[in-house]
C-alpha positions in Angstrom: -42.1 -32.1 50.8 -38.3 -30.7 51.0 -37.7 -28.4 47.8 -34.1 -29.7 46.3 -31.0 -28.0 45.9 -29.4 -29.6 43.3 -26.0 -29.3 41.3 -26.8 -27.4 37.9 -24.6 -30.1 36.1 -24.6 -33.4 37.7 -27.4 -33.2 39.8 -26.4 -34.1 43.2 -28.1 -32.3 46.2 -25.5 -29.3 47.5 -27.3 -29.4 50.7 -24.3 -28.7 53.3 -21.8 -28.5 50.3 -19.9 -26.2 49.2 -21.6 -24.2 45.7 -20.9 -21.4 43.6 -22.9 -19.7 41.4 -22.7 -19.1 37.6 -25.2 -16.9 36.2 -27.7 -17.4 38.9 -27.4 -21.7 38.7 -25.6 -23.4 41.6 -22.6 -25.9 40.8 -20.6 -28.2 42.7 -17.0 -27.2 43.5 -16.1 -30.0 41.0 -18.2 -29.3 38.2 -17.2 -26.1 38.5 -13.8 -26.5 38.6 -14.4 -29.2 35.4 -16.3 -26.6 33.5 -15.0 -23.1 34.1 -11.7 -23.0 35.8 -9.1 -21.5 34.0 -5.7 -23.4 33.2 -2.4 -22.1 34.8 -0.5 -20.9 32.2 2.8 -22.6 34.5 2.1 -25.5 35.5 -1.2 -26.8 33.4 -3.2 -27.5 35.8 -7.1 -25.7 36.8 -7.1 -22.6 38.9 -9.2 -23.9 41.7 -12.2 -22.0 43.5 -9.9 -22.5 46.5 -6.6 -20.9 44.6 -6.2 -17.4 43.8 -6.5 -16.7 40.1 -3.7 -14.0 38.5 -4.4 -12.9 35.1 -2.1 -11.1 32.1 -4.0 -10.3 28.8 -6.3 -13.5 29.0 -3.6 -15.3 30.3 -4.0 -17.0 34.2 -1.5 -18.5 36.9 -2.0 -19.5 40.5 -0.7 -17.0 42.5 2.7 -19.7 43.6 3.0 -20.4 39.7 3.3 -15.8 39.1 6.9 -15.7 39.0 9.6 -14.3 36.8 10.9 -17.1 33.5 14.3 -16.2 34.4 15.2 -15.6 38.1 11.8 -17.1 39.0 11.2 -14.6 41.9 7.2 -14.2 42.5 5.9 -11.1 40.5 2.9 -11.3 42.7 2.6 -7.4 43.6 5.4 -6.5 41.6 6.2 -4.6 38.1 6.8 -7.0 35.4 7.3 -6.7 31.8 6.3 -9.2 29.2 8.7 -10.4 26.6 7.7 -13.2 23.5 5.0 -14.7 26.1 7.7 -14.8 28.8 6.8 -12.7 32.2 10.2 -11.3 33.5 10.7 -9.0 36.5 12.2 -5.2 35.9 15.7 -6.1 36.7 16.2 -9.3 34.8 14.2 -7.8 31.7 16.2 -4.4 32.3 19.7 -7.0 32.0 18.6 -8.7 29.0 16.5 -6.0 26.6 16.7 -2.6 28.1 19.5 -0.4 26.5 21.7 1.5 28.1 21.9 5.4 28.5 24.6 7.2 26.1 25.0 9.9 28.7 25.4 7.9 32.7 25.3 4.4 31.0 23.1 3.0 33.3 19.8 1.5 32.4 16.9 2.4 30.9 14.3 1.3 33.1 11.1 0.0 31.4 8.2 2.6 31.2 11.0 5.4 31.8 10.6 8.3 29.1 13.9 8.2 26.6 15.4 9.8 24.1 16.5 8.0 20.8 18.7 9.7 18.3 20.7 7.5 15.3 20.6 4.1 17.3 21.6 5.6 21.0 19.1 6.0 23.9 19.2 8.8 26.3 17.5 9.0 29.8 15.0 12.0 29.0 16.9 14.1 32.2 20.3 12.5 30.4 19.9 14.0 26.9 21.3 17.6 27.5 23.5 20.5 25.9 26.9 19.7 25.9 27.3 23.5 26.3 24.8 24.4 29.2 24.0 21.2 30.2 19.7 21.7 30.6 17.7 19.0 29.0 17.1 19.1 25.9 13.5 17.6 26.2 11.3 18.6 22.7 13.1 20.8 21.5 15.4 21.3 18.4 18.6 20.6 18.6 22.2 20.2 16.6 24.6 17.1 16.5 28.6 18.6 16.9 31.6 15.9 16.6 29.1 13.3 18.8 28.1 15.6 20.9 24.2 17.6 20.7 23.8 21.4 21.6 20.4 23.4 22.0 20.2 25.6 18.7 21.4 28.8 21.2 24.5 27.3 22.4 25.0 25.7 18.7 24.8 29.4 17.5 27.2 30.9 19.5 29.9 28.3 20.0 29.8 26.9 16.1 27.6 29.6 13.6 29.1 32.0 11.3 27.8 35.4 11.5 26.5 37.2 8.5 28.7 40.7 7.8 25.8 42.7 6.9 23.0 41.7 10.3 25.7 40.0 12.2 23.4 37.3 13.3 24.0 33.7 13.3 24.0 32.0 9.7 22.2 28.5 11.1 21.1 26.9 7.8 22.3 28.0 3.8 24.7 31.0 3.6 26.3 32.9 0.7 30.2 33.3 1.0 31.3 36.6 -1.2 34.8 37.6 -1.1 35.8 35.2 1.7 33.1 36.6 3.6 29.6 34.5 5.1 26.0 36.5 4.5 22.9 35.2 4.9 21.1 34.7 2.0 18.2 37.1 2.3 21.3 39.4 3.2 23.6 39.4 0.0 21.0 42.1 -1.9 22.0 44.2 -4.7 23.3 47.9 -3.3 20.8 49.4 -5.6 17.6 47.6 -5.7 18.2 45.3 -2.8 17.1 42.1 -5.0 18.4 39.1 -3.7 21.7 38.0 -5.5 22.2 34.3 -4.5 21.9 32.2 -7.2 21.8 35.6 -10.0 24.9 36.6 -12.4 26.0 39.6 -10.4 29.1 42.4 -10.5 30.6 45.0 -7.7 32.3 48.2 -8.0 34.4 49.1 -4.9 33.2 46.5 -2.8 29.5 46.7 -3.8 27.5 44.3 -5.2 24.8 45.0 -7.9 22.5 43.0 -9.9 23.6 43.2 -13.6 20.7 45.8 -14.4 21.5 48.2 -11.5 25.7 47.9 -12.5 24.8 48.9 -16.5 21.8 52.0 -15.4 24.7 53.8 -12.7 28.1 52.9 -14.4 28.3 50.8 -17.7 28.9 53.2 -21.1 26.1 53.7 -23.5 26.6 52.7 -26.9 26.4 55.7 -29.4 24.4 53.5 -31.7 21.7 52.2 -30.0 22.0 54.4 -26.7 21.6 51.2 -24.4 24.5 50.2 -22.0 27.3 48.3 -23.0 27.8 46.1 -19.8 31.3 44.6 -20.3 29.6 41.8 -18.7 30.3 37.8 -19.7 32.7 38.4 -22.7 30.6 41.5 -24.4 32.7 42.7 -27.6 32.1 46.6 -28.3 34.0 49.5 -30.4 36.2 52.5 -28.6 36.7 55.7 -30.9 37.7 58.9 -29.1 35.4 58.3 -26.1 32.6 57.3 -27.6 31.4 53.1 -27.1 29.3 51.0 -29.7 28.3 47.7 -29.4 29.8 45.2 -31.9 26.6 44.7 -33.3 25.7 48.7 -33.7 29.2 49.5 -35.1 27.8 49.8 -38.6 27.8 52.4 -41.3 25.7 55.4 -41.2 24.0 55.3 -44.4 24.4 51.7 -46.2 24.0 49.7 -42.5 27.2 48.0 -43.6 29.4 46.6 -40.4 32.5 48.4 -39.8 34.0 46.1 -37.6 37.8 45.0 -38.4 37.0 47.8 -41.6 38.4 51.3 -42.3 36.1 53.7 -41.3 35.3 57.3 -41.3 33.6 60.2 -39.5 31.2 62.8 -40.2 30.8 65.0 -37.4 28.9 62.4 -35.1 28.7 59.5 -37.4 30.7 56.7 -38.7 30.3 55.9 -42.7 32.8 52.7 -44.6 34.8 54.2 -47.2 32.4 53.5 -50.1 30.1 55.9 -48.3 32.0 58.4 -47.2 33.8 58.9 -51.0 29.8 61.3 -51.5 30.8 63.7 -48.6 
């Protein structure tokens, strides 16, 4: 007795016939076809056993029906980009999507590394110094009247330099009598505390914090010995060289203010009338 050879599906002997096999059963090129084939995403009809089968993310064409959606040349071999389900070859994708290079205006070729700054694109070799011209690739740069600059060129085309390290002032700055300093720069002559953003006062040319100016130079008052600064408005006393503070202008023995009073003296001290009547 002959053993049979049968289709998997329908039955019918495959002796002399062409079969292919599905996970170790034999079908008939028709069942096959019926069962398995995949649909051509172009024209809707199966992918035959006898067709080649081109596939795209789960997506299949016969190899006649692999063309571009808009020129309709074969993209059988070919790069291709995909755009809302549409297949389109480089140069009619590169016409319709791609955008255009600030710098050489010519395409921006899909897959090609860019640059993208505020809405513009940039070939990656296109995105230079305006001032040396060498890419400016990863690294930081500075936007100049629409035009970029590496953070050297920047520095010594546009940046102020500070008076006292005469290096580039980049970012910040203090300007002081017309003139630009860095902020960790613009220090007190004295103590070298930082004076940007602090009540300050200078004394021929120099700048001191308001402690530094009263220790070396402000008068001391001659009632409570501390300094009178002058500083902001600060009322005070002046008798024959000697300084008080509105507030310490007062009368020897009764505490009385003398300000806007008649005073007088007794060797170093000031007394109102009242008192002065028991010298």
């Amino acid at each position: 007795m002959t053993e049979r050879f049968d289709c998997h599906h329908c039955n019918e002997s495959l002796f002399g016939k062409k079969y292919i096999l599905r996970e170790e059963s034999p079908y008939c090129v028709p069942c096959f076809e019926a069962l398995y084939a995949n649909t051509c995403e172009e024209c809707g009809k199966p992918i035959g056993c006898d067709c080649k089968d081109l596939s795209y993310k789960d997506r299949h064409w016969h190899e006649a029906c692999f063309h571009c959606s808009q020129c309709r040349s074969s993209l059988v071999d070919k790069p291709f980009a995909a755009k809302e389900e549409q297949l389109l070859c480089t140069d009619c994708y590169s016409n319709e999507y791609s955008s255009k290079c600030q710098e050489c205006k010519r395409t921006i070729m899909p897959g090609t590394r860019k640059m993208e700054y505020k809405g513009s694109s940039w070939h990656e070799t296109c995105f230079s110094c305006h001032r040396c011209q060498q890419p400016i690739g990863t690294k930081s740069f500075i936007p100049k009247d629409n035009q970029n600059f590496c953070v050297p060129c920047y520095e010594k085309q546009y940046a102020l330099q500070c008076v006292q390290c005469k290096k580039p002032i980049t970012t910040g700055g203090v300007t002081y009598r017309e003139q630009p300093w860095h902020r960790e720069c613009f220090v007190c002559t004295a103590c070298k505390k930082q004076l940007s953003g602090q009540r300050f006062t200078a004394r021929d040319d120099f700048a001191y914090c308001l402690s530094c100016f009263c220790d070396l130079y402000a008068k001391k008052c001659a009632g409570c010995t501390n300094p009178i600064s002058g500083i902001g408005g600060t009322k005070y006393i002046s008798f024959e060289e000697r300084q008080w503070h509105n507030d310490c202008f007062n009368c020897k023995k009764c505490s009385l203010s003398l300000v806007g009073r008649g005073f007088l003296t007794e060797r170093d001290d000031i007394l109102c009338p009242d008192c002065g009547k028991d010298i």
